[in-house]
C-alpha positions as CSV (number, residue, x, y, z in Angstrom):
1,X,26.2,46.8,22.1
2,X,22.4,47.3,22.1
3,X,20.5,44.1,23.1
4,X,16.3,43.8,23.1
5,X,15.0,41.3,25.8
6,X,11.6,40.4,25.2
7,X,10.2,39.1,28.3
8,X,10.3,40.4,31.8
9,X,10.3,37.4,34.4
10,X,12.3,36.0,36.5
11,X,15.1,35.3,33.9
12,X,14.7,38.5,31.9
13,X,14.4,40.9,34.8
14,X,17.9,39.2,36.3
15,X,19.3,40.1,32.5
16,X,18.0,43.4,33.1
17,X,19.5,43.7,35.9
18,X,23.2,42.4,34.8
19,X,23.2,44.7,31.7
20,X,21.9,47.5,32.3
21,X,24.8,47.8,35.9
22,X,27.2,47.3,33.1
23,X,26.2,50.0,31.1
24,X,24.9,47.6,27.9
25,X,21.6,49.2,26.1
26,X,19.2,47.4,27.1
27,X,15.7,47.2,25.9
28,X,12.9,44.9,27.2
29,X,9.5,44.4,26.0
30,X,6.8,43.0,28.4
31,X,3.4,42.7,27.7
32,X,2.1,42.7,31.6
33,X,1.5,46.1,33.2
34,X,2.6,45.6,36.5
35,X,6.2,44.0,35.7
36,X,6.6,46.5,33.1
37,X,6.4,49.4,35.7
38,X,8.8,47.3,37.8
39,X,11.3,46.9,35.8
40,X,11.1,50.9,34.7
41,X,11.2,52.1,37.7
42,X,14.1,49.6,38.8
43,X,16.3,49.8,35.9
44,X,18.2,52.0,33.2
45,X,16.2,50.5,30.5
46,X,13.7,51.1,27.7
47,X,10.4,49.4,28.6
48,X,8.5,48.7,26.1
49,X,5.1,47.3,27.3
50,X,3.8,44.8,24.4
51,X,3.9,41.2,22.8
52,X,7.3,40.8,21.9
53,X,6.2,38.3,18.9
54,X,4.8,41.7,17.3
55,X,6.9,43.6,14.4
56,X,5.4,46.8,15.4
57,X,6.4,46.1,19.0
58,X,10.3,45.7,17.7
59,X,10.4,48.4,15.1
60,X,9.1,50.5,18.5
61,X,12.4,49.2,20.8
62,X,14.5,49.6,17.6
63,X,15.2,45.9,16.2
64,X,17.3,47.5,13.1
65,X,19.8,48.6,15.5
66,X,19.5,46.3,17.7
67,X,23.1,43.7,17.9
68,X,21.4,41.3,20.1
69,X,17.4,39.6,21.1
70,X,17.1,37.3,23.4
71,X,13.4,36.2,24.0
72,X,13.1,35.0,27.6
73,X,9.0,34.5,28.1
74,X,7.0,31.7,29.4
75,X,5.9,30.5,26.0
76,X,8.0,28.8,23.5
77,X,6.0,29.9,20.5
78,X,6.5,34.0,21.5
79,X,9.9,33.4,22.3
80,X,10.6,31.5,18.7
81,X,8.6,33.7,16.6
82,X,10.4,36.8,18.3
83,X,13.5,35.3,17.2
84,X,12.4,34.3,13.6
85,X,11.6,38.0,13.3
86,X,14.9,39.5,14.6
87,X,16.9,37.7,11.9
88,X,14.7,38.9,9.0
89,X,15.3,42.1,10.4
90,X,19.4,41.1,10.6
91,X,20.1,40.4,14.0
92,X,23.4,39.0,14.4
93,X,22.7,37.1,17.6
94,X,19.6,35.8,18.8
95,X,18.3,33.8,21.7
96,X,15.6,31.7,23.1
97,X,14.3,30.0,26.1
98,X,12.9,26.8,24.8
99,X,11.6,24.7,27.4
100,X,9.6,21.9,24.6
101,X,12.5,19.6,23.6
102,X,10.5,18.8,20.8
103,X,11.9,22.0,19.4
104,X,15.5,21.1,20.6
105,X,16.0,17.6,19.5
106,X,17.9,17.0,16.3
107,X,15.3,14.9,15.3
108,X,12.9,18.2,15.1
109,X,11.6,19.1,11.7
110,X,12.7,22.4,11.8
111,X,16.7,22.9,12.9
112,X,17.5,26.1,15.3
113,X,18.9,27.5,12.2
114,X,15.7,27.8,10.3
115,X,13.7,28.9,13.6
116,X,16.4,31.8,13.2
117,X,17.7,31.3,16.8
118,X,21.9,31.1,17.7
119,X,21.4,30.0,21.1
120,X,18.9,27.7,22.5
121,X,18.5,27.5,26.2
122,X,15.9,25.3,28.8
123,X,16.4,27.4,32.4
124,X,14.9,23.7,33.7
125,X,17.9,21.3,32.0
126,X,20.4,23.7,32.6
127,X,19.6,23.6,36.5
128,X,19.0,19.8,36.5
129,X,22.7,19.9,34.8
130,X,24.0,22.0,37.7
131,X,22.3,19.8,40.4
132,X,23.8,16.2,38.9
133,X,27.1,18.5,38.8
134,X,27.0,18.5,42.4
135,X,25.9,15.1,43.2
136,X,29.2,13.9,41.2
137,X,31.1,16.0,43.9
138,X,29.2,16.1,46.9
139,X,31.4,17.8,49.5
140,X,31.0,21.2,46.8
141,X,28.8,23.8,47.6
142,X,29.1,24.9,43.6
143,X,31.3,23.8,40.8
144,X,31.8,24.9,37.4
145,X,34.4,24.0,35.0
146,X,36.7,25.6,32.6
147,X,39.0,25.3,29.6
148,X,37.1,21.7,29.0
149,X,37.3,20.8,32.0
150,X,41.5,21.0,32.8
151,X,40.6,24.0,35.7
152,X,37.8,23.5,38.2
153,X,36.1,26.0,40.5
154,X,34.6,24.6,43.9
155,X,33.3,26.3,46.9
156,X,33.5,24.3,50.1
157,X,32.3,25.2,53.8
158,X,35.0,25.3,56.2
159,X,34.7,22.7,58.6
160,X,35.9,24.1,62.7
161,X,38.7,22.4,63.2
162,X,40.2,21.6,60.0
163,X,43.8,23.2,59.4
164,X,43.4,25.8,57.1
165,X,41.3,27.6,59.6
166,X,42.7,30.7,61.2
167,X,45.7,31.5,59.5
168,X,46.8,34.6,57.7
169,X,47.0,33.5,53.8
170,X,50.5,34.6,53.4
171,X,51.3,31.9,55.9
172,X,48.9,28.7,54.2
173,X,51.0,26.2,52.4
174,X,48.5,25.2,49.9
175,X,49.5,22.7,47.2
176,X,50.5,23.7,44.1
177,X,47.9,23.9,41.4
178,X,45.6,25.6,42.9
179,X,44.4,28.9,45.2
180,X,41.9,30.1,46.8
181,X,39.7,32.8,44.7
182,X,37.2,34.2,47.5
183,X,35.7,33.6,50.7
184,X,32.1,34.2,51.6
185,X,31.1,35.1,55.2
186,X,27.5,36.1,54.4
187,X,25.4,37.6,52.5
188,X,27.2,40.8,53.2
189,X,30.8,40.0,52.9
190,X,32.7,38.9,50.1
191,X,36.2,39.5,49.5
192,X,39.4,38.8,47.4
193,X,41.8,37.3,50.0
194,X,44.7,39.2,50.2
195,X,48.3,38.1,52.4
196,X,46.8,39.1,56.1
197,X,43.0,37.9,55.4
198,X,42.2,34.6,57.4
199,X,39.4,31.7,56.5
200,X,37.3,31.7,59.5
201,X,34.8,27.9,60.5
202,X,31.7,28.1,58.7
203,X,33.4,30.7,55.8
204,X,32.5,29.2,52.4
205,X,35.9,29.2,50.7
206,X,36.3,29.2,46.8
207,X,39.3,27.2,45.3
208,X,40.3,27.2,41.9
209,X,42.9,24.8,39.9
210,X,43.6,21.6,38.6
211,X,40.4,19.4,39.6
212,X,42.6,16.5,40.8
213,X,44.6,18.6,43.0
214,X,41.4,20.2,44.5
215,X,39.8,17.1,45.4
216,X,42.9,16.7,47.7
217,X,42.8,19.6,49.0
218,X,39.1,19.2,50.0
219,X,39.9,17.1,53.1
220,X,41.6,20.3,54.5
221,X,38.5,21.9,54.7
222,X,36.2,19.2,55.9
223,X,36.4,16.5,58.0
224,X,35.4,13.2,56.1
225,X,34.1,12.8,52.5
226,X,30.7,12.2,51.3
227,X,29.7,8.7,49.0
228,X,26.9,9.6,47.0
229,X,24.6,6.3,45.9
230,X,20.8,6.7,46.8
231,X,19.2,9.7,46.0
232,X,15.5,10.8,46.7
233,X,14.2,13.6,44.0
234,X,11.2,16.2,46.0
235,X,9.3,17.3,42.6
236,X,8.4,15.7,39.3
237,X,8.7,19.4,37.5
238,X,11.1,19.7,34.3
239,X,14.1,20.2,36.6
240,X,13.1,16.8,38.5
241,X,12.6,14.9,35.3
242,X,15.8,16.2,33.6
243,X,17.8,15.3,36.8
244,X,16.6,11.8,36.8
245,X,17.5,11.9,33.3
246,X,20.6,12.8,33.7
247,X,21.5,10.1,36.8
248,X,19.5,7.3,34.7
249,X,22.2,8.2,31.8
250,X,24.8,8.5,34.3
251,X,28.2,6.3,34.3
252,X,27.6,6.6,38.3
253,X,25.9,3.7,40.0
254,X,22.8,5.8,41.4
255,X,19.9,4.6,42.8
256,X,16.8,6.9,42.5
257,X,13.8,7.8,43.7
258,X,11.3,10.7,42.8
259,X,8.7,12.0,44.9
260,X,5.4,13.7,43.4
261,X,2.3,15.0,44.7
262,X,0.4,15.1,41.5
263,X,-1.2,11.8,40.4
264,X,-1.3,12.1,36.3
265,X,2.6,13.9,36.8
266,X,3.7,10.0,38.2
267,X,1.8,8.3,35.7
268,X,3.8,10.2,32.8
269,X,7.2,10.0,34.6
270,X,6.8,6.3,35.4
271,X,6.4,6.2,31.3
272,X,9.2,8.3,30.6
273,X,11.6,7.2,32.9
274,X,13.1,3.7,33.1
275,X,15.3,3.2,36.3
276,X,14.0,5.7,38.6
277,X,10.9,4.8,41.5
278,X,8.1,7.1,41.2
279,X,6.5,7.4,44.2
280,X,3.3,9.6,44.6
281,X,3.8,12.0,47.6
282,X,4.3,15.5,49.2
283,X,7.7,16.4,50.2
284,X,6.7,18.3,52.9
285,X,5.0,15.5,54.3
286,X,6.7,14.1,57.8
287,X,4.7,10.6,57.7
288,X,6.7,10.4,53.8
289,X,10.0,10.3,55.2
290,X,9.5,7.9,58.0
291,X,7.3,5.5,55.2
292,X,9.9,5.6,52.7
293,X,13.0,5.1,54.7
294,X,14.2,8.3,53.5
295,X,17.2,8.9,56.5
296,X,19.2,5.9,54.8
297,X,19.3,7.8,51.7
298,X,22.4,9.7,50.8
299,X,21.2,12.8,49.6
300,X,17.8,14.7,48.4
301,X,17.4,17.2,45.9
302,X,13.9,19.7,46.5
303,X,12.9,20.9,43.4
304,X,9.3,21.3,43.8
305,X,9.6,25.2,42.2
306,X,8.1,26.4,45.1
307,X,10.7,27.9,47.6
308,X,9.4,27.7,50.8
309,X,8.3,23.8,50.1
310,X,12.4,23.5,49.2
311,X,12.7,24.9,52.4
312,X,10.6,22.6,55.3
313,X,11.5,19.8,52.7
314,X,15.3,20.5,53.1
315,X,15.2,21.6,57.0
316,X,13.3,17.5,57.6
317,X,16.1,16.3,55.2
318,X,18.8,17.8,57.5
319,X,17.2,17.0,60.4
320,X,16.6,13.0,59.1
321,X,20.8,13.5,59.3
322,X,21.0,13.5,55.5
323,X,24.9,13.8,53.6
324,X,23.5,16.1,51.2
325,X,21.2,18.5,50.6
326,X,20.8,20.2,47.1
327,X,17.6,23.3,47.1
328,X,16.2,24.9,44.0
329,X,15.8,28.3,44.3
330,X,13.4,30.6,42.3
331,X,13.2,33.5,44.6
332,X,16.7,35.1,45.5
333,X,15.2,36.7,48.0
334,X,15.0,33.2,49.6
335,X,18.4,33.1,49.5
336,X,19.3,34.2,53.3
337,X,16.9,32.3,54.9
338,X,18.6,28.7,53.5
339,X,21.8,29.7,54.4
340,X,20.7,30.6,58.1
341,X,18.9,27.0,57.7
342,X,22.4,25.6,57.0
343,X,20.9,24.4,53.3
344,X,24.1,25.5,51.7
345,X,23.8,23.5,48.3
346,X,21.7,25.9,46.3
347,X,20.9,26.2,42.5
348,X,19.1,29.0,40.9
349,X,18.3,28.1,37.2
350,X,17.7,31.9,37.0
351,X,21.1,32.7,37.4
352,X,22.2,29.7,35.4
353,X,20.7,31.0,32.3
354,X,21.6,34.3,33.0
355,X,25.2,32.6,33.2
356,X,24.6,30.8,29.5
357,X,23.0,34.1,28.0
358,X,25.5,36.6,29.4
359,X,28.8,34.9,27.5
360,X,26.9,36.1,24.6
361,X,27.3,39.9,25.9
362,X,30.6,40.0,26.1
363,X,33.4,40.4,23.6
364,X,34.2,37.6,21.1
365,X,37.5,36.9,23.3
366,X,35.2,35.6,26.0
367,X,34.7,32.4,26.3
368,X,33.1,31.8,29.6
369,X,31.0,33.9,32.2
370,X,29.7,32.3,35.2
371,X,27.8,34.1,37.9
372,X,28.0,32.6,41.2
373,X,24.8,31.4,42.9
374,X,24.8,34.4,45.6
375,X,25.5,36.4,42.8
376,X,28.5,38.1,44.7
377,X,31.1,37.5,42.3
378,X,31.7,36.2,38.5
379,X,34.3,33.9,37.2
380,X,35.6,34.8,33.6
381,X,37.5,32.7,30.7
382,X,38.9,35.0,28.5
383,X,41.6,35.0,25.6
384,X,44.4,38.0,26.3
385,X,44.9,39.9,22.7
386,X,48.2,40.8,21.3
387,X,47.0,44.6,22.2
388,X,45.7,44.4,25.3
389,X,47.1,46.7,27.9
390,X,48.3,44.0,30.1
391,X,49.2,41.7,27.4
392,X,53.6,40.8,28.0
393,X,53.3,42.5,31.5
394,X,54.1,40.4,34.5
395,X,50.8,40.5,37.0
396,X,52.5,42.6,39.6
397,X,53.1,45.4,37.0
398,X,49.5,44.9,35.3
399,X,48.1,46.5,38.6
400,X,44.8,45.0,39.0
401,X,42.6,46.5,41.8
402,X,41.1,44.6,44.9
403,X,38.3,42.7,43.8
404,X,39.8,41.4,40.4
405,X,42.3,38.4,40.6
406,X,43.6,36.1,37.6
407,X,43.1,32.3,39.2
408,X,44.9,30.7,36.5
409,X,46.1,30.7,33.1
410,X,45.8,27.7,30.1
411,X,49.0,27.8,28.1
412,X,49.5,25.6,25.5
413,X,47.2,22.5,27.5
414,X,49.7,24.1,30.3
415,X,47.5,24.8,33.8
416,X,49.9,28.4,35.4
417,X,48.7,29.2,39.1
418,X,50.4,32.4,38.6
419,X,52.4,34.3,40.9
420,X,53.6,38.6,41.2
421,X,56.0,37.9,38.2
422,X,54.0,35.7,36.2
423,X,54.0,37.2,32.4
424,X,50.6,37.3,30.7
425,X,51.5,36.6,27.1
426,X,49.3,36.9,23.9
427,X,47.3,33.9,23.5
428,X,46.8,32.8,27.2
429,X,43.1,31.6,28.3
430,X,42.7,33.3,31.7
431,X,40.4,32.3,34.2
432,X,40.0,35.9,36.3
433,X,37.3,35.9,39.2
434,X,35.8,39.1,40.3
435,X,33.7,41.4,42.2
436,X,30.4,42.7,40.4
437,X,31.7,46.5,41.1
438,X,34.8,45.9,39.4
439,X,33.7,44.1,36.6
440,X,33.2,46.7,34.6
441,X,36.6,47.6,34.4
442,X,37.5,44.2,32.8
443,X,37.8,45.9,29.6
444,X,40.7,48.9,30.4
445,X,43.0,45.7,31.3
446,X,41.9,43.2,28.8
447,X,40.3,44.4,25.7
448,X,42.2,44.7,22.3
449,X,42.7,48.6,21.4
450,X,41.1,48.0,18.4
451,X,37.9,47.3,19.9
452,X,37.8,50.2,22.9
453,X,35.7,52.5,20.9
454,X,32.3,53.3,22.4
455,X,29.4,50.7,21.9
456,X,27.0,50.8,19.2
457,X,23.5,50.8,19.5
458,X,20.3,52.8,20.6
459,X,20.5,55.5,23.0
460,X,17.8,56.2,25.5
């Protein structure tokens, strides 16, 4: 599968990234210089350094070949004309990142189908989606849903004293409907628990199952659960504004409050936005969350799009003793330092659409790809075909490697925690979570024989 990216920021250089370290060709055209020599000299790629609106700039990366576009740039207008192009030149699949919703609302006066683009995406709703997510289940680090909702994935830190702490996993009598997937020590350890690993206090542990089942599991891991009610909103940017949406339209009694530094920004979100306090501020500011009572709120949500104002505003939100504490980040880099802050809710709408765009990549048995937020591991949804090399074998005799596990199986509405003699029959939606190393291999257990001839597209 050969797939053209036209824009090399923050979300197309993470695309880059994801592709091109599973062998996908991969071309990317970016007009600036400088982050055209970084991303050549940092991945397997084709750089191509132009405006990707321009024909001559896709006949030159090879847009008749090309299976895939997905225009990722700053401007909507680029990233829409880019698309309009690829399908006169018979894309199959294109995609944009449309931040106007002008463009996105049914109501617009040109539908996605005539703007030629399959997939429509906002980096700034999908985040503000993730973060409202969260606030719906507060003692979750990260949750993400599957098969419409019938199988849940939550990570949760483990609390000290809580007793599923310190024993083997062969020896944890966890209730049925659900297990645990992976457990986090750090940004350098991640593993696939096997029989003799152990959850150790402060591990983040990720559970997968049946979503009633893990909410009562949850109190096995921490020590009390957390009411969610008032919440106080750092940054009146799109991801601000679409969060406040998103609790204003809510079926959730939440009262909130939004905090903005720029004057004209309040003015237009106390227009657009009904039930939510404006208040004109700087999240950073100490004096602010003395004034505003902000310690009796339950939790607060930085998204200021600046990282290290995320940071000092979620360090005074934890030390103002506040439930919860949700951080954008922008900057993965940023990533270590929250987690040895103890800011452990984190959202990255980089890796979000990356998460939306990447489902796209796969084969058409996928049907969801998720990419956790530390990026150490992805979570799969996938339909088994009739000639799949594992399909009718039990999972003992399928003979996964370390790294790859199958968390649960959808048959017929049916939710299977599967066990060693478990049978994977045609049909089944499996929900399969795995290391970034062995995902690659997905395919020599999974894909239809049909379908394991070599890629088409452009090589480099």
């Amino acid at each position: 599968m050969y797939m053209i990216i036209i824009g090399g920021g923050g979300v197309g250089t993470e695309l880059a990234r994801n592709l091109s370290e599973k062998d996908f060709d991969v071309a990317v055209i970016e007009k600036d210089s400088e982050q055209a020599r970084r991303l050549d000299e940092s991945f397997d790629v084709m750089v191509i350094e132009d405006n990707g609106a321009s024909a001559s700039a896709l006949e030159q990366a090879g847009i008749r070949s090309a299976d895939m576009v997905i225009a990722v740039t700053e401007s909507d207008e680029i990233n829409i004309i880019a698309c309009m192009l690829a399908k006169r030149y018979g894309v199959t699949v294109t995609v944009a990142r449309v931040r106007n919703a002008d463009y996105a609302l049914d109501s617009a006066v040109l539908t996605r189908e005539q703007l030629g683009i399959d997939l429509m995406i906002s980096p700034e709703r999908s985040a503000a989606y993730e973060i409202s997510r969260m606030l719906h289940f507060p003692e979750a680090c990260e949750i993400e849903y599957f098969s419409r909702g019938r199988v849940m994935m939550l990570s949760l830190i483990a609390g000290p004293e809580t007793g599923i702490v310190g024993k083997p996993f062969r020896h944890l009598d966890l209730p049925p409907g659900c297990i645990i997937v992976g457990i986090s020590e750090g940004e350098e350890k991640f593993i696939i628990p096997g029989g003799e690993d152990t959850i150790k206090p402060g591990s983040r542990v990720y559970l997968l199952g049946r979503p009633k089942t893990l909410k009562d599991i949850s109190r096995l891991l921490l020590h009390e659960q957390i009411r969610i009610s008032r919440i106080t909103i750092l940054g009146g940017g799109m991801v601000g504004f679409e969060l406040a949406r998103f609790l204003e339209e809510s079926r959730s009694p939440f009262q909130a409050k939004l905090v903005e530094r720029d004057e004209e920004r309040c003015e237009l979100l106390s227009r657009e936005l009904s039930h939510t306090l404006i208040l004109q501020g700087d999240a950073t500011d100490i004096d602010l969350f003395r004034q505003e009572e902000m310690e009796q709120t339950d939790a607060v949500v930085a998204v200021s799009g600046d990282d290290r104002t995320n940071i000092i505003a979620g360090v005074l939100a934890k030390q103002a003793g506040i439930k919860k504490v949700i951080c954008e980040v922008v900057d993965p880099q940023f990533a270590p330092i929250y987690g040895a802050l103890g800011l452990d809710s984190l959202v990255n709408p980089r890796l979000v659409t990356a998460s939306q765009i990447l489902r796209f990549t796969r084969r058409e048995d996928l049907v969801t790809l998720s990419i956790l937020n530390d990026e150490q591991a992805e979570i799969l949804e996938l339909l088994l075909p009739e000639t799949a090399p594992v399909a009718h074998k039990t999972v003992a005799e399928a003979g996964f490697p370390r790294g790859m596990l199958i968390g649960a199986i959808i048959r017929r509405r049916e939710v299977i925690i599967p066990r060693g003699q478990t049978r994977l029959l045609t049909g089944d939606l499996l929900i399969i979570f795995t290391l970034p190393g062995i995902s690659g291999k997905l395919e020599r257990y999974f894909a239809a024989r049909k379908n394991r001839a070599g890629r088409s597209g452009v090589r480099r």
